[in-house]
KEKE-3310 file (N, C-alpha, C; in steps of 0.2 Angstrom, whole numbers, plus 5000, padded with zeros to 4 digits):
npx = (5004:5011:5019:5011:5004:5015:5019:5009:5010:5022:5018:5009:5019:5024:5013:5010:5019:5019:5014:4997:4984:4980:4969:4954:4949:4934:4923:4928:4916:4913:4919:4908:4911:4915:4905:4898:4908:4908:4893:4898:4904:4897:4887:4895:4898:4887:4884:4897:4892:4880:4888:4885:4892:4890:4890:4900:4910:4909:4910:4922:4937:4933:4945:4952:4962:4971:4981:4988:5001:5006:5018:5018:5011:5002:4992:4978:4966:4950:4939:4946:4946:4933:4929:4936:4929:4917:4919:4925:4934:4933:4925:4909:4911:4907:4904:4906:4911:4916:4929:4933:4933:4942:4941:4949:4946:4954:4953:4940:4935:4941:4945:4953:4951:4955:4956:4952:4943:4933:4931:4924:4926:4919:4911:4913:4927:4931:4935:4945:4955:4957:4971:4964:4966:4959:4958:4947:4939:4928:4921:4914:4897:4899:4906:4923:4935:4949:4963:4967:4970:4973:4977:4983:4990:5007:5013:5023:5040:5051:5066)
npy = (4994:5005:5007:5013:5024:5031:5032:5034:5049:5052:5054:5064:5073:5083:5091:5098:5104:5114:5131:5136:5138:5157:5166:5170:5188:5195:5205:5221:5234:5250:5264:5276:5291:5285:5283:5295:5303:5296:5299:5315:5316:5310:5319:5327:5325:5329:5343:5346:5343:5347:5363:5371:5383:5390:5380:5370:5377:5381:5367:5367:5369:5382:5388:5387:5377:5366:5364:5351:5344:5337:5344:5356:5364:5374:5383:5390:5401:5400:5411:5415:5403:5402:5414:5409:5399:5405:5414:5418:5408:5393:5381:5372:5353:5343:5331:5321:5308:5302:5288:5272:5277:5275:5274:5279:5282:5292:5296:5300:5312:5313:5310:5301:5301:5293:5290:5293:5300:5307:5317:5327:5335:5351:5350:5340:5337:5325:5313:5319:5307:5310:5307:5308:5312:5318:5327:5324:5333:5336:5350:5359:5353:5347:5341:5346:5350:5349:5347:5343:5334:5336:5327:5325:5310:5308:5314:5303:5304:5303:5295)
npz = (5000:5004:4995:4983:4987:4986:4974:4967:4972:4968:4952:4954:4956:4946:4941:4953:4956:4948:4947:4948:4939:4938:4947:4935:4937:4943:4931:4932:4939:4929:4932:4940:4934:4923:4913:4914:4904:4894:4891:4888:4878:4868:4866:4865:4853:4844:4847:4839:4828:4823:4824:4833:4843:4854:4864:4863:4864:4877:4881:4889:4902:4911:4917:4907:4894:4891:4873:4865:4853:4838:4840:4849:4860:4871:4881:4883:4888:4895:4889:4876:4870:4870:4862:4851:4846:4839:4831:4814:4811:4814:4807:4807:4805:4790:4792:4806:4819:4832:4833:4839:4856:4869:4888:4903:4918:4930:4944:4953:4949:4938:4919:4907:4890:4876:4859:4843:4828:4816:4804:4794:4777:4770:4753:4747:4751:4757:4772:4786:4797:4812:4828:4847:4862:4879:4893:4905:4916:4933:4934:4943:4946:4931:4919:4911:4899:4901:4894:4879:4866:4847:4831:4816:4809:4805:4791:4780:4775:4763:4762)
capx = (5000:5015:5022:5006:5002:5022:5017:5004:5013:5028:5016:5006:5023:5026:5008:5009:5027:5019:5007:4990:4981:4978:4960:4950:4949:4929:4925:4927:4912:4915:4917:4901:4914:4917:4897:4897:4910:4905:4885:4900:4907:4889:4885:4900:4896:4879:4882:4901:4888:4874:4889:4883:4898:4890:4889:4906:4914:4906:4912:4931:4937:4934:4950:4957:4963:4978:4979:4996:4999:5009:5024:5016:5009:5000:4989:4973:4961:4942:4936:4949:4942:4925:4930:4938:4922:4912:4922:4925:4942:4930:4918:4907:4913:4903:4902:4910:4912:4922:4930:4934:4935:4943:4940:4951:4946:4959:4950:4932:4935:4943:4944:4956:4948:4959:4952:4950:4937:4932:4931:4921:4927:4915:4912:4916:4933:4932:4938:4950:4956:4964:4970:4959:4966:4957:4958:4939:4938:4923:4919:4904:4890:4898:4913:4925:4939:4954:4968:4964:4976:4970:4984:4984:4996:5011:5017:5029:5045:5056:5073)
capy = (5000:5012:5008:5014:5031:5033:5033:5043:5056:5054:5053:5070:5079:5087:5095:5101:5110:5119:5135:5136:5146:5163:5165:5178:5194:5199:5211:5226:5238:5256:5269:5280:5298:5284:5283:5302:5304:5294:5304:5322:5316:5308:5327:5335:5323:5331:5348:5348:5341:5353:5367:5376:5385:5390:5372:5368:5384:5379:5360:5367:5370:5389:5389:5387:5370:5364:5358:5351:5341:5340:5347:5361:5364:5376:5385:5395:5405:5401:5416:5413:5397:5406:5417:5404:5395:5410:5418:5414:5403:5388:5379:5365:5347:5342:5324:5319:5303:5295:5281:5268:5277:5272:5280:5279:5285:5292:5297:5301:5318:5314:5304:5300:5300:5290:5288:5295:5303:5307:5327:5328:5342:5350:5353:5333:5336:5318:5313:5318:5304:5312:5303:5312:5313:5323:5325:5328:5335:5341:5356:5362:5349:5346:5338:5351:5350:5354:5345:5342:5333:5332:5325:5321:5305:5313:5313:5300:5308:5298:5296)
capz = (5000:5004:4986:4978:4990:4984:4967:4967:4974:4962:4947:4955:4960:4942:4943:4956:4954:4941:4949:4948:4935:4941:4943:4931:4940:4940:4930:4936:4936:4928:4935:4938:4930:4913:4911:4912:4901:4888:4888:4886:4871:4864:4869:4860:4843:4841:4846:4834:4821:4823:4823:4840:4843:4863:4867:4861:4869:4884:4886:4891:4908:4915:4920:4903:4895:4886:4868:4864:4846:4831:4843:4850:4867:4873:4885:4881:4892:4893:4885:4870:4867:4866:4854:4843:4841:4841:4825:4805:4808:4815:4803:4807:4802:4787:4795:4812:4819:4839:4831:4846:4861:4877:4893:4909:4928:4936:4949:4955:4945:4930:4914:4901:4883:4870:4852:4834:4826:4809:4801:4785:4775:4766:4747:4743:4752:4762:4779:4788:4803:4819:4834:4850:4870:4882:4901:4907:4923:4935:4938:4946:4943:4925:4916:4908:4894:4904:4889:4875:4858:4840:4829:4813:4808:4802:4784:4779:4773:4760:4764)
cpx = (5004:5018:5017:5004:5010:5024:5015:5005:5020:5025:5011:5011:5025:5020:5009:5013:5024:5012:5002:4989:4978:4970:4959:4948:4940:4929:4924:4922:4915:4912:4912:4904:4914:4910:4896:4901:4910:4897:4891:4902:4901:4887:4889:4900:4892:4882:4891:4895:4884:4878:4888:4889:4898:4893:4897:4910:4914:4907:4919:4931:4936:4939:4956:4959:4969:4977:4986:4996:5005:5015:5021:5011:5008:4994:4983:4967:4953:4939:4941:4945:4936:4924:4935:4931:4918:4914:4924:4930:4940:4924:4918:4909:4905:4898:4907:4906:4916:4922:4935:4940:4937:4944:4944:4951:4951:4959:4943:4932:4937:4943:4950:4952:4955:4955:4955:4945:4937:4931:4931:4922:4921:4915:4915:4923:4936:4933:4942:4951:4960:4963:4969:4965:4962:4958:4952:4940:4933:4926:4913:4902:4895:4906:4914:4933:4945:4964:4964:4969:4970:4973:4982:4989:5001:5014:5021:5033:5051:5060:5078)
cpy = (5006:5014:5013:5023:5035:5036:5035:5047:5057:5055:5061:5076:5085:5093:5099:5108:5116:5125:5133:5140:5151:5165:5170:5182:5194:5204:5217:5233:5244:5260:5273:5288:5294:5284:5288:5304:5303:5298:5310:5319:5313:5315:5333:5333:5329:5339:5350:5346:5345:5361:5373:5377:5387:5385:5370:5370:5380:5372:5361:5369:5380:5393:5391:5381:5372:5361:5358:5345:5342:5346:5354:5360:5372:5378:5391:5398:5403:5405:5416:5406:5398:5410:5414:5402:5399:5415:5414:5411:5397:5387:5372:5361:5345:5334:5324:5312:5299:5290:5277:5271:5275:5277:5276:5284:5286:5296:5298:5307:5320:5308:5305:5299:5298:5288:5292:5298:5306:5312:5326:5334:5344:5351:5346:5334:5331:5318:5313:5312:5307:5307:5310:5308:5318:5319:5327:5328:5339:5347:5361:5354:5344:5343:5343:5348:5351:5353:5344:5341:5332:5330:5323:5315:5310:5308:5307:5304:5304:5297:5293)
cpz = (5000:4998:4979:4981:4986:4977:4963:4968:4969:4954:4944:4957:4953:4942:4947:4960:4951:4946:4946:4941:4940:4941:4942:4936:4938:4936:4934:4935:4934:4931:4934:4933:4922:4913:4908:4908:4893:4885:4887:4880:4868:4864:4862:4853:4841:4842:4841:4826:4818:4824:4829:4844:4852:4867:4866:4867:4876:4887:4889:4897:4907:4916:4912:4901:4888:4880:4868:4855:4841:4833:4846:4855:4869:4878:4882:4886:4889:4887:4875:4865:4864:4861:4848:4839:4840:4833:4819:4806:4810:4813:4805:4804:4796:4788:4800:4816:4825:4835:4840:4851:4866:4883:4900:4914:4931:4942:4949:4951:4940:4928:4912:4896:4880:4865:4847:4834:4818:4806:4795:4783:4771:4761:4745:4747:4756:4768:4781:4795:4807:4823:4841:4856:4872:4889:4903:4914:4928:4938:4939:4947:4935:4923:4911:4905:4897:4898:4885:4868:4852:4835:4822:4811:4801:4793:4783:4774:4769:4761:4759)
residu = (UNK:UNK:UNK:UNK:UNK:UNK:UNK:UNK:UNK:UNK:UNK:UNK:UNK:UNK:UNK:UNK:UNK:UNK:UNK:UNK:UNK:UNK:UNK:UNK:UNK:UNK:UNK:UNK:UNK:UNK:UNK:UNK:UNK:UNK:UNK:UNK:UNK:UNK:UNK:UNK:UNK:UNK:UNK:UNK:UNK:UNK:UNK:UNK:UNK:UNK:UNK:UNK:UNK:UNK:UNK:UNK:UNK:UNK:UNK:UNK:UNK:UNK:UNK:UNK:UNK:UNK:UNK:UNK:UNK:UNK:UNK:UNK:UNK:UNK:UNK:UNK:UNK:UNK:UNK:UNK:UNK:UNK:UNK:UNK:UNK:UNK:UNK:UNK:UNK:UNK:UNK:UNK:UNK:UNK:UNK:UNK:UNK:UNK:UNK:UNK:UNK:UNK:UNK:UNK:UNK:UNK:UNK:UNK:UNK:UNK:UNK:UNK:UNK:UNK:UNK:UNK:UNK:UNK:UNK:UNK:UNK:UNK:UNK:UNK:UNK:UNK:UNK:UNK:UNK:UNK:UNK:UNK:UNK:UNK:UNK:UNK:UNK:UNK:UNK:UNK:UNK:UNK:UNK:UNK:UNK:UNK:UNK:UNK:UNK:UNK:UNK:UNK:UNK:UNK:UNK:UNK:UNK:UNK:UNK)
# end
């Protein structure tokens, strides 16, 4: 009988060497700010789409918010922002489009947006693809614009 317990255990000892599988993590619920974040960018389709330059103006921080991009980083003031959208140097998109957003919490009060999005020119001039980051941040009541990249994919350059 001890030849056979002996056996068993020499025949179970490689198994047993070897870890475990790692159990599947549940999922993890999302966060209640990605829910909200996700309704401001369905928010800023519609009102980039419908051209309401208020609405627009009005998703950025207060404070002012960053665009950086295509090597260039900057800082601009609320009220600047409002008269961008508000004056002839900004036209509505003829089609627009978030292509596969991804949204990261990093905290109770902000998001990460990472994605694309799709910029109908108009007059037949097609679509343009950029690559999108924002950092959304409350303030007040409301989520607000505080970074903000819009990129095109750069040139290739022949060498």
């Amino acid at each position: 009988m001890r030849h056979i317990a002996l056996l068993a255990l020499a025949l179970a000892a490689p198994a047993l060497a070897q870890p475990a599988p790692a159990p599947r993590a549940p999922a993890r619920a999302e966060a209640p700010i990605v829910a909200e974040a996700r309704a401001f960018m369905a928010a800023y389709a519609r009102d980039l789409l419908a051209g309401d330059r208020a609405a627009i103006a009005a998703r950025y921080d207060r404070r002012g918010a960053w665009r950086v991009g295509g090597g260039q980083k900057t800082f601009e003031r609320w009220t600047d922002i409002r008269d961008h959208y508000a004056g002839p140097d900004w036209t509505p998109p003829a089609r627009f489009a978030w292509i596969d957003l991804d949204y990261e919490a990093v905290g109770p009060n902000a998001v990460v947006v990472v994605g694309l999005f799709g910029w109908g020119i108009g007059g037949g001039g097609g679509t343009v693809i950029l690559s999108y980051t924002a950092l959304l941040v409350r303030q007040g009541r409301a989520l607000r614009i505080r970074l903000e990249d819009e990129s095109r994919a750069p040139i290739p350059v022949a060498h």
